[in-house]
C-alpha positions as CSV (number, residue, x, y, z in Angstrom):
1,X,201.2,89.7,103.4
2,X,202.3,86.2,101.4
3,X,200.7,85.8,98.2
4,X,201.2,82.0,98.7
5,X,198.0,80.0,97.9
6,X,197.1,78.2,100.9
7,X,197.5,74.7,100.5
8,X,196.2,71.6,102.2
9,X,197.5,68.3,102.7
10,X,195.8,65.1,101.7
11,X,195.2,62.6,104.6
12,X,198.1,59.6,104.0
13,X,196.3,56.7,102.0
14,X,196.1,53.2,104.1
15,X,198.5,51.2,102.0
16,X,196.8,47.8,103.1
17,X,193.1,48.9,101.7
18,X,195.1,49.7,98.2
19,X,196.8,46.6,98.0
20,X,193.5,44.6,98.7
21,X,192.4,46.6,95.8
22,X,195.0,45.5,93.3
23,X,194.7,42.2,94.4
24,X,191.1,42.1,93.6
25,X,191.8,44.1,90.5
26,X,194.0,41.3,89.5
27,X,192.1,38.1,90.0
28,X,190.1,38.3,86.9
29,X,193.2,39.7,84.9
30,X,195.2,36.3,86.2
31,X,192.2,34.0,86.0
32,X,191.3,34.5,82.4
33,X,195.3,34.5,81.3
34,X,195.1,31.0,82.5
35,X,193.4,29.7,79.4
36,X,194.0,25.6,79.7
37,X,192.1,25.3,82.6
38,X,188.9,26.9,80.4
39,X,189.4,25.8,77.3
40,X,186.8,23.0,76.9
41,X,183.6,22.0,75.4
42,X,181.9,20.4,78.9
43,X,180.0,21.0,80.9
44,X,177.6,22.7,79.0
45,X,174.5,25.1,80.4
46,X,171.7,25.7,78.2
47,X,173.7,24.3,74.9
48,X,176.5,27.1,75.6
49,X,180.1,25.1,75.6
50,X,181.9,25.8,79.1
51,X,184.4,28.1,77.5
52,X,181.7,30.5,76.7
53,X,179.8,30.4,79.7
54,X,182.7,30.9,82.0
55,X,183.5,33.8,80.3
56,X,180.4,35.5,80.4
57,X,180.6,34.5,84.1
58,X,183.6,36.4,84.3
59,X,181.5,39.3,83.1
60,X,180.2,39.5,86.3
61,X,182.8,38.5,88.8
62,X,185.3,41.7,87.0
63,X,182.1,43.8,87.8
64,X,181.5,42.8,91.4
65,X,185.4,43.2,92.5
66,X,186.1,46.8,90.4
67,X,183.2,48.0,92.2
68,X,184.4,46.5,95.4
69,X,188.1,47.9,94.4
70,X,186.7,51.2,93.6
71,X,184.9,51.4,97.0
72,X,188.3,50.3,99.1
73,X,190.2,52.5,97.3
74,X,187.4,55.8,98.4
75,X,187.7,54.5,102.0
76,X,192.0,53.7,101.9
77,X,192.2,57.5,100.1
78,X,190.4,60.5,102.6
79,X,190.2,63.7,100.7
80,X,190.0,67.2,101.6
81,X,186.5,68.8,101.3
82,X,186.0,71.8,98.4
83,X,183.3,74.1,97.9
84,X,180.7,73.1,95.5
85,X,182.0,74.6,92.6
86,X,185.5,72.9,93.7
87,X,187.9,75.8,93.0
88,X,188.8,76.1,96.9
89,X,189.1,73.2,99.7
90,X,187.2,73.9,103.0
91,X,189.0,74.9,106.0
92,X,188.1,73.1,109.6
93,X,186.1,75.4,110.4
94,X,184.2,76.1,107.5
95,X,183.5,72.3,107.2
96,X,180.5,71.9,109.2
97,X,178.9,74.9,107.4
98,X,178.5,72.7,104.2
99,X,175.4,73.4,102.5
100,X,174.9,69.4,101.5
101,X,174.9,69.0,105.1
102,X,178.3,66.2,104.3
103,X,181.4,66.3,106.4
């Protein structure tokens, strides 16, 4: 009998999802490097200069596409199931057996 721990392959990642991911990951990065085209007093909202109020937009933008990124990259990157205490994966046919009822 092998003594070899049984191992399973990882499903291969879609490379297309992950580079949509870095590209989202890297529109806030390239947009904020380009300081000159923010660096101004007008317009202003609610007495706040335009530099500081596109900023703070910014904020929220970077927040919106990581969580987007983070969610392509779970779909581009399929994982093998483990057991809940996650010290063995699942077999095939042990998968629909899940207590959590996931597949």
């Amino acid at each position: 009998m092998s003594t070899t721990p049984h191992r399973h392959q990882a499903p291969p990642a879609n490379k297309g999802l992950l580079a949509l991911a870095a590209v989202l990951l890297a529109i806030p990065i390239v947009a904020l490097m380009l300081v000159g085209t923010y660096a101004k007093d007008g317009p202003s909202i609610a007495g706040f200069p335009f530099f500081i109020w596109y900023q703070f937009l910014w904020v929220v933008i970077c927040s919106v596409l990581t969580y987007t990124a983070y969610r392509i990259v779970l779909k581009a990157r399929p994982h093998v199931p483990m057991n809940t205490e996650g010290d063995e994966f699942l077999d095939d046919d042990r998968r629909d057996q899940r207590e959590d009822g996931l597949r």
